[in-house]
N, C-alpha and C positions, 0 to 999 in steps of 0.2 A: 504494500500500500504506500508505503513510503516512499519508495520508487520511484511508482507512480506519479506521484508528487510533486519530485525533483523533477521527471523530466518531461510533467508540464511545467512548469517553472521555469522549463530552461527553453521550453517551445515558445511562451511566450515573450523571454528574451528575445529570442533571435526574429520573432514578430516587430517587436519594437524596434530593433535594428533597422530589420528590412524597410518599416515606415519610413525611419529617417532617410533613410538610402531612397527612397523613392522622391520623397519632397525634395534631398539635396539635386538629384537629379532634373528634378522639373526645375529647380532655378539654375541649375547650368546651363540646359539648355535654354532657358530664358536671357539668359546672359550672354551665350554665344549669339545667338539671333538677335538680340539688342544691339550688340557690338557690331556683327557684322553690317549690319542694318544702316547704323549710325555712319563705316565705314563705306557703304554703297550710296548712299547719299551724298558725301562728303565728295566723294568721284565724281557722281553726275554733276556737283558742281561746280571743279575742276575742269570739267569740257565744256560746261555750259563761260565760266574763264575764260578758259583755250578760244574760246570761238570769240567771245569780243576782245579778248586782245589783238587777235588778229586780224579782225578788223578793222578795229580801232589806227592802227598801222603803229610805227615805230620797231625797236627788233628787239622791247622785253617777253615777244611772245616766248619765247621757246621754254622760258623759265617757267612756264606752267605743266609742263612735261615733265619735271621734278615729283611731280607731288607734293611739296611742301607749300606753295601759295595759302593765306589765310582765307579758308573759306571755312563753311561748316554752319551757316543758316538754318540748315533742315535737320540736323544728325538726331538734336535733340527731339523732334515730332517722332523723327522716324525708329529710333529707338524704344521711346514708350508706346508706338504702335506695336511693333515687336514683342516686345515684356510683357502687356495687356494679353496678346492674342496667345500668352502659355499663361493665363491665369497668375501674372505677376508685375511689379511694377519696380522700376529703377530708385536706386538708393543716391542720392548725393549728387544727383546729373550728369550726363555724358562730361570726359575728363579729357580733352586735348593730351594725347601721348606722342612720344619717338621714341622706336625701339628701333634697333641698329639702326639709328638714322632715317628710318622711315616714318612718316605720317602715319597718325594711328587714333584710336577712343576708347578708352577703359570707361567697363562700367561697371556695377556692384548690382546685379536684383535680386529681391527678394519677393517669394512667395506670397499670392494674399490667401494661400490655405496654410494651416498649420498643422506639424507634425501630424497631430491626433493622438486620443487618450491611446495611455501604452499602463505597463506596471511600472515605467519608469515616470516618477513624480515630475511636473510641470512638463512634459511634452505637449500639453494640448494647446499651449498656449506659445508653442515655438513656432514661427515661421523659421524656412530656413534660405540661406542666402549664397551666391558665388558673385566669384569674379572672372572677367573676361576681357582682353584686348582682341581689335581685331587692326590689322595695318595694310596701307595703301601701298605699294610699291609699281613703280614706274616699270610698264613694258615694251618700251622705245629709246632706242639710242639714235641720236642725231649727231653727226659730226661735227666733233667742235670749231672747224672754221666755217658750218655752216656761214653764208649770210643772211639774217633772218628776214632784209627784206627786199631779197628775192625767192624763188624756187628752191625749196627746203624738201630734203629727201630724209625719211627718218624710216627704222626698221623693227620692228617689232616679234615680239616672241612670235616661235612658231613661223617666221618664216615670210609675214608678210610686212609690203613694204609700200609705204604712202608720200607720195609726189604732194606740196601742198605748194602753193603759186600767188606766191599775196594779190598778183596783178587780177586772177582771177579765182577769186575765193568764193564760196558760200561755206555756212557753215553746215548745210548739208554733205558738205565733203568729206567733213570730221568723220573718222570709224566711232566707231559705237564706244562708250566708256569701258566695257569688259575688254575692249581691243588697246587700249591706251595705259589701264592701271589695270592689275590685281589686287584684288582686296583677299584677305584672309584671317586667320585666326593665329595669333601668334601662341610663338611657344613656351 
């Protein structure tokens, strides 16, 4: 009988465990999809840059190829979009980072469910929390004696390779932001 006892006692352990291991898991991935979110955003308006500086004329366009330009208008929307849609919400607001030199958004969410009642005293009233970077990195090289305002040829992952012509420009010419930067989840 005693047995018995014990190792319900110890089923319900590993119950409790498990909860938490669920909850921590639903705010990581709340966190990774925040992050990454904030950092897709932050791209699109990077090219949405790229495209009127280059219109605009002069030859600090090329400097938005970097990824580092100060932008980041929307990260903060698009990240509590994100957190909301796994049932969780961002702690402290989207964080401007650089991880090896890359542009990046650290963020912290937490869960709006908690733990739940376990035999471990005050779980029910724990939410549980991670953290997440996600970073921009540039996938074009341009030569450095480009002239940027003329006919700029620049190369990109994969192989492909974009003619841009200040003389005749639209910014429909631009490749798409996934073809310009990589966004991902750092390490």
């Amino acid at each position: 009988m005693w047995m018995a006892g014990i190792l319900l006692f110890v089923a319900f352990g590993f119950f409790a465990f498990a909860q938490a291991a669920v909850a921590r898991n639903g705010a990581q991935s709340a966190a990774d999809a925040a992050a990454l979110a904030a950092a897709q955003a932050s791209r699109d308006e990077l090219v949405d840059g790229l495209g009127g500086a280059i219109g605009a004329g002069g030859d600090g366009w090329l400097g938005w190829l970097d990824g580092t330009r100060g932008v980041g208008g929307q990260v903060q929307a698009a990240a509590g979009r994100l957190a909301a849609a796994n049932d969780s919400h961002i702690v402290g607001g989207v964080q401007a980072v650089f991880v090896d030199a890359y542009p990046g958004y650290h963020v912290q969410a937490e869960t709006n469910y908690t733990v739940g009642e376990s035999i471990i005293p005050g779980t029910e009233s724990r939410q549980a929390t991670a953290d997440a970077t996600a970073v921009i990195k540039p996938r074009c090289d341009v030569d450095p004696d480009a002239d940027p305002t003329k006919s700029v040829v620049f190369a990109c992952d994969g192989g492909e390779i974009f003619d841009l012509d200040r003389k005749d420009f639209d910014v429909a010419d631009l490749p798409d932001a996934s073809v310009l930067f990589a966004v991902h989840l750092a390490d």
